[in-house]
Phi, psi and omega in degrees: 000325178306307186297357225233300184281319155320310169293334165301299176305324164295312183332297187286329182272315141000287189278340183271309194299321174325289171340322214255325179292323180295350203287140180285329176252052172217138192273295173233170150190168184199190189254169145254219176287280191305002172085014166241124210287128169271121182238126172232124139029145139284136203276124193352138139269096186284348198245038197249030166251338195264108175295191166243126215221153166315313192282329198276324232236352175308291220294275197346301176299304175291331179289302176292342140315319192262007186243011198252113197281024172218046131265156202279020171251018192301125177268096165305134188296017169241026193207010153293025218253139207226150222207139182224134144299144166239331185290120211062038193212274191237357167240156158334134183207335151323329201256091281291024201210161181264128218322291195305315181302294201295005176270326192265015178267357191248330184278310175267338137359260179311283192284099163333320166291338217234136182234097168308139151277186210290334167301330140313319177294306164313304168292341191251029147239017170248003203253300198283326211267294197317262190328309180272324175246034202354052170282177180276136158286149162318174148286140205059027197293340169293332210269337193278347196271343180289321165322299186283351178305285169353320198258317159330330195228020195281164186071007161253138154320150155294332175282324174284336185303307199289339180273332159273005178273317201305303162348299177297312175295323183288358146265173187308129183327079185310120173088025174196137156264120204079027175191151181244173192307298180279026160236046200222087146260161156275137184267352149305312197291338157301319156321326167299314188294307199280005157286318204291281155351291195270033206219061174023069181225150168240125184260136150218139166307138183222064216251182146330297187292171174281119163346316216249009163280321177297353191261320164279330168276331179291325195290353163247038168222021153060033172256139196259153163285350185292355193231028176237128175260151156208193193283180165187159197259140157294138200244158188236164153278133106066274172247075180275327208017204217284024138008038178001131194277353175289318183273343189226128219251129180274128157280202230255298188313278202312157156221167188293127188224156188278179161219197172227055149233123178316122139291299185217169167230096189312054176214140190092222170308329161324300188295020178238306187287358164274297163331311191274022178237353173249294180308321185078327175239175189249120173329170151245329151257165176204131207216122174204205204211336190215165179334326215259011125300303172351305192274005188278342214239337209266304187315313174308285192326328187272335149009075180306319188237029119269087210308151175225205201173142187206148176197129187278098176299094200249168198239083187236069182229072203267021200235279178311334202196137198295098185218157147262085181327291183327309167311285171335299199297313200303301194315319205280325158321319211258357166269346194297301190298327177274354169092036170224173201274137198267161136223169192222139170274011173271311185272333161279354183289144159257302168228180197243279179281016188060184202305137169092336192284152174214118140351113194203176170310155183256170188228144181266043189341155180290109157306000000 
């Protein structure tokens, strides 16, 4: 009779385990020895800001190949390493201009605090003339703009920069409603870092913009700074003056200060020689939006020992976001024909800034 209700009783907890495996929001589950039912998790979702796309079904294929230890493409996790653009790539660069242009047109303008000399003054009103009345930047208008940045912010701490970009980031979006400057990431592409993440890869920023802007906008998206590359300015201590640093031992006291001599302006072949000089290895991946990516995706591509993989964002989403559709397609042919994978925030996108953000007219304050 015992042996008759033990088995009835296994019998019932059998079938309660079936019962609890059918279940739709259970992946597995089992017994153990002692007969206590295991339940495992449904397994993460990472893409649910994302339809399903060609670009998406890329990255997918490639990560999991390469993270899979019996395929001949298998990558060791200290040799992922994935490289981003960030203005258009993964923050906003449409409202109409990119974050750094639009600070020093508010910084030599704007800013109340602040008395630009006249070269300054200058770049940030052909800055203001693009963006309102849409003329053409000179040529070569990044390196000037880079100069004058330079010059713009020279003699602030480090503490102070980063505390006026954040300043700067906390207003409102030109050309949105519900959103500020320093929240207007794409929120798909954030999912891509955190797939990325939990697949063993180390991501670093590789942008344009000035280092320590980007350092400041990445750090409430949990980006580190040792994992931000930008243009940079050369920097002194407090009390250095023109000294050589080689010659001068800094104290206890000082603090790091900018100045407005250039060092580098990070774009094209630059962001591939800042990598292989900070970073040390050759990606495997590279995710960017524009030319001034190509040779950062040429480099992931050249990759001897590893499989690699690039992919190019283009912003042809005029409805959700200030874009020039036309433009946007020609390009996306012409990263396609280069071998790098498109994504299009119109069709791969479910939203771009999430919920509540809306599109609007840009509005002006009275020069």
């Amino acid at each position: 009779m015992k042996q008759l209700l033990f088995g009835f009783a296994k019998s019932l907890m059998f079938a309660a385990t079936l019962t609890l495996c059918s279940a739709s929001m259970l992946t597995s589950c089992g017994t153990t020895e002692d007969n206590t039912v295991t339940i495992a998790p449904k397994p993460k979702e990472y893409f649910t800001l994302w339809n399903q796309c060609e670009a998406l079904t890329a990255l997918q294929d490639y990560v999991k190949d390469v993270t899979n230890p019996t395929s001949p493409n298998f990558i060791p996790t200290e040799d992922r390493i994935a490289t981003f653009d960030m203005d258009g790539t993964f923050v906003g660069e449409l409202y109409p201009s990119y974050f750094e242009y639009n600070m020093l047109e508010y910084r030599a303008l704007d800013d109340a605090t602040y008395e630009a000399p006249n070269d300054v003054k200058e770049t940030a009103q052909e800055i203001r003339d693009f963006v309102r009345n849409g003329k053409k930047l000179p040529d070569h208008f990044d390196m000037k703009h880079a100069y004058a940045a330079a010059k713009a912010y020279s003699g602030m701490t480090l503490a102070e920069f980063d505390a006026y970009v954040k300043a700067y980031a906390a207003k409102p979006a030109n050309g949105f409603t519900g959103m500020t400057y320093g929240e207007s990431f794409y929120k798909p592409m954030l999912q891509v870092f955190e797939y990325l993440k939990d697949n063993g890869f180390t991501y670093y920023v590789v942008s344009g913009s000035d280092r320590f802007i980007c350092r400041a906008l990445v750090e409430s998206i949990g980006i580190e700074p040792n994992r931000v590359i930008g243009m940079d300015v050369k920097l002194r201590s407090t009390s250095q003056g023109t000294e050589e640093g080689v010659n001068y031992t800094m104290g206890r006291e000082e603090d790091l200060v900018r100045t407005d001599e250039l060092i580098i302006k990070n774009l094209k072949t630059n962001k591939v020689l800042q990598i292989s000089q900070e970073i040390g290895k050759v990606p495997v991946l590279s995710f960017g939006n524009s030319g001034g990516d190509t040779a950062m995706h040429n480099y992931a591509l050249s990759n001897k020992k590893y499989k690699s993989a690039a992919f190019m964002l283009i912003a042809d989403d005029d409805q959700r976001d200030h874009a020039n559709r036309e433009k946007a397609l020609t390009l996306g042919e012409q990263w396609r024909q280069a071998g790098f994978h498109v994504i299009s925030m119109r069709d791969d996108f479910k939203t771009i800034y999430g919920e509540g953000v809306v599109k609007t007219d840009f509005t002006f304050p009275a020069e």
